[in-house]
N, C-alpha and C positions, 0 to 999 in steps of 0.2 A: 762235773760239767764245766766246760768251759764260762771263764768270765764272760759278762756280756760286752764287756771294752773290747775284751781280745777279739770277741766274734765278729762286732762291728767293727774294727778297724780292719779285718780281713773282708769283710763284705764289703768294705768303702775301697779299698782294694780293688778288688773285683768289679766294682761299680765304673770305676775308670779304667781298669783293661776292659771291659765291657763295650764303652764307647769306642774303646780302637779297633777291637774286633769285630765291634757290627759294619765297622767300614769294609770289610774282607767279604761282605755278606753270604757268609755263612749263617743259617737259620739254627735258631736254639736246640733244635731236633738233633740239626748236624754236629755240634759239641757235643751232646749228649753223649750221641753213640761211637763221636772219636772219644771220649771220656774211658767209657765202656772197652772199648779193644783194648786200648794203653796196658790196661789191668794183664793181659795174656802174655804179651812179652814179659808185664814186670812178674807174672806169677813162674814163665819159665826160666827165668834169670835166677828168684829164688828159691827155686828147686834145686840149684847146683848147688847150693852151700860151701860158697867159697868166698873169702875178705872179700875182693871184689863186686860178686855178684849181692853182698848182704845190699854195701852200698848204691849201687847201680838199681836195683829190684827196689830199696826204700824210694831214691828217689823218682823213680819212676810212677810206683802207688800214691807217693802225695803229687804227683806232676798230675795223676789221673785226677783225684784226688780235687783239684783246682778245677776241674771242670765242673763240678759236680755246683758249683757257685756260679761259674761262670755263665753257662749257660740259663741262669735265672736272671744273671744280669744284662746280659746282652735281651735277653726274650721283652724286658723290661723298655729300657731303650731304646728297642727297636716296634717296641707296641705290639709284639705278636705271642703273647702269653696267650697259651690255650689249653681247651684241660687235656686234652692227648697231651701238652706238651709236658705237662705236672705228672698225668699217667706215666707215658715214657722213662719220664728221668726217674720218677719213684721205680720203677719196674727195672730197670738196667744197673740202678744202685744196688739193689738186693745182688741182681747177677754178678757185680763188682766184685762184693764180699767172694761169694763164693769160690771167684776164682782164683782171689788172691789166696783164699784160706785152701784152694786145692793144690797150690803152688808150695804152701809150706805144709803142709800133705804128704803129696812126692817127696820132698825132703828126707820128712823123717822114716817112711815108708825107707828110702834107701841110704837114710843116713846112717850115723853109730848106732851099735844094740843097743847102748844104756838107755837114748834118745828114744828109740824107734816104739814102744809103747805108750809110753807116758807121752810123748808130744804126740802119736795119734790121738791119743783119745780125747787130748783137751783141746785137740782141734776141731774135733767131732763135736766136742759139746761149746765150745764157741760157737761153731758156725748154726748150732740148734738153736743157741741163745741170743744168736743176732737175727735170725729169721723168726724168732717169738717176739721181739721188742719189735721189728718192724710188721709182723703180721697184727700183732695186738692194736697198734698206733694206726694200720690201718681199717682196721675192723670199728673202728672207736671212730675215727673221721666218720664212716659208715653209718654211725649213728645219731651223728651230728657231734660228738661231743672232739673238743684238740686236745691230741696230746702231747703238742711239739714243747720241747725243752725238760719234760717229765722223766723220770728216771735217771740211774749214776751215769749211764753211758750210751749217747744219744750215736748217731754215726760218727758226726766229726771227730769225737775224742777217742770212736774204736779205729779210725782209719791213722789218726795220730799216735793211739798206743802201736799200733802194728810199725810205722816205719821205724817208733823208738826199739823197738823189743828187735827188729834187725838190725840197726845200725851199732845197740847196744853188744850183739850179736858177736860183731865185730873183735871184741877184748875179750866179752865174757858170754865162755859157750854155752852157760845156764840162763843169758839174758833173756833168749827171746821164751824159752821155758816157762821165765818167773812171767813174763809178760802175758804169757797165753793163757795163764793160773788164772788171772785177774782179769783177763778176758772170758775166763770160762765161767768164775764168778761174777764179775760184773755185770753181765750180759743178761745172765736168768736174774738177777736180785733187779736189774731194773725192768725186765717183762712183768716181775712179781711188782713192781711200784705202780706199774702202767697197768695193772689189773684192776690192784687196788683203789688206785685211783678212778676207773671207768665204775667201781662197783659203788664206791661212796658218790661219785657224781652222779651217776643213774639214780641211784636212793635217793636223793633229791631232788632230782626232774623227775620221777614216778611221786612223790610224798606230794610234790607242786601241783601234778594233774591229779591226783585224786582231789586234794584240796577244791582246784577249780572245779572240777567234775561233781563236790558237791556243795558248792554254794549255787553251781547251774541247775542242781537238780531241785534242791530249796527253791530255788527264786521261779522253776517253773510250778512245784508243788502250789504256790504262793497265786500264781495266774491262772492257775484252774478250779481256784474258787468260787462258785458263782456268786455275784452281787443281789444282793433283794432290792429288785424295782423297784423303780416311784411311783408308778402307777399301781402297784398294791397295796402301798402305803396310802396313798391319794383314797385309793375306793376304801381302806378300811376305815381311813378319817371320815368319807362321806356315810359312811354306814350308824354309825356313833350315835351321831345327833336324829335321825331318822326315826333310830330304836328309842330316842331319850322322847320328842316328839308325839311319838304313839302312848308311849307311858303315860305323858302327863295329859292326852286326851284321854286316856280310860280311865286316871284319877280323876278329873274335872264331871267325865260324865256319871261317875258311881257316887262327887258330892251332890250333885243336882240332884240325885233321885234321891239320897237320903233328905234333903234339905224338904224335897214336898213330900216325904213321905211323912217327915214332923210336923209340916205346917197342915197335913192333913188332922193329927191329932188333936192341933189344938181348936 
């Protein structure tokens, strides 16, 4: 993953082309999807597979590439962030990928034999491994939970591996090869980090609601106790002395009558 220096100083970057461009007023929407086209030319350029077009085709994908910042910055700036506009540019980044990784596709489809299996297939499984990292990341927002900076290779560093592995292209004609490897690996090991991670983070926002769920249940089991009146307590106090009362008249009157029943004998 990229440092976080590096990142922000290309975002601070961006932060000041940002202010020049929103003088152009052009709306963040409209970078987006001139971001988006960029990518078709630069993907037919590197379909040719020639010195030239390696070069021409890389910079073209990072020139794409820059929009993909820029129009966050501008939308900032100009106070018009909205969620279509977050929708959008997530949605035309996926389509980015694709169409760069369909441009080195055609390639190898009619480049050399040695090339022509081995670079399809690890373009095939690239482009499965970058549509897992961004499907999962967005399934996971879905659930409330971020996954942004999680995982080995987040977009920016698979749009950076791709213009090195052409321009490396250039001298050495296993470059973009070895690049695709580790794009075809990278890719799935970081959908697999971004799994893991939604699954250990869910396990603890499910373990946190059951938790609350039952100290709620406790504390209502607790309120549907009923209390013992005062006023039953009251009347059995008054009952007491009542019964104590009566007692000590039927003692008093069973001494009287023993009493004359003696004084009668004598």
């Amino acid at each position: 993953m990229l440092s976080n220096l590096i990142e922000d100083w290309a975002r601070g970057i961006a932060r000041q082309v940002g202010r020049f461009v929103a003088k152009s007023h052009l709306s963040p929407n409209a970078l987006t999807i001139i971001g988006f086209l960029l990518n078709f030319p630069a993907a037919f350029i590197l379909a040719q597979g020639q010195s030239w077009s390696w070069w021409v085709g890389a910079l073209l994908v990072l020139f794409a590439g820059a929009f993909d910042m820029l129009d966050g910055a501008v939308a900032k700036v100009t106070g018009k962030t909205t969620k279509f506009g977050a929708f959008l540019d997530s949605t035309l980044d996926r389509g980015s990928e694709v169409v760069v990784f369909l441009g080195l596709l055609l390639y190898y489809r009619s480049g050399p034999t040695t090339d022509q299996y081995h670079g399809s297939i690890l373009v095939y499984i690239a482009i499965a491994g970058s549509m897992l990292v961004s499907y999962v990341k967005a399934r996971a927002e879905g659930l409330g939970m971020e996954c942004k900076g999680v995982g080995l290779l987040p977009r920016p560093e698979r749009v950076l591996m791709v213009v090195a592995g052409c321009i490396i292209n250039v001298w050495w004609d296993l470059g973009l090869i070895v690049v695709l490897w580790i794009l075809a690996i990278g890719t799935n090991v970081t959908a697999i980090q971004r799994i893991w991670y939604v699954y250990t983070t869910a396990k603890k926002q499910d373990l946190a609601a059951a938790q609350a769920a039952s100290v709620t249940q406790a504390a209502s089991s607790i309120a549907q106790v009923q209390p013992v009146k005062p006023a039953t307590v009251a009347s059995s106090a008054k009952e007491v002395p009542q019964e104590d009362a009566a007692g000590q008249e039927e003692l008093a009157r069973k001494g009287w009558l023993f009493r004359r029943a003696g004084g009668g004998g004598r």
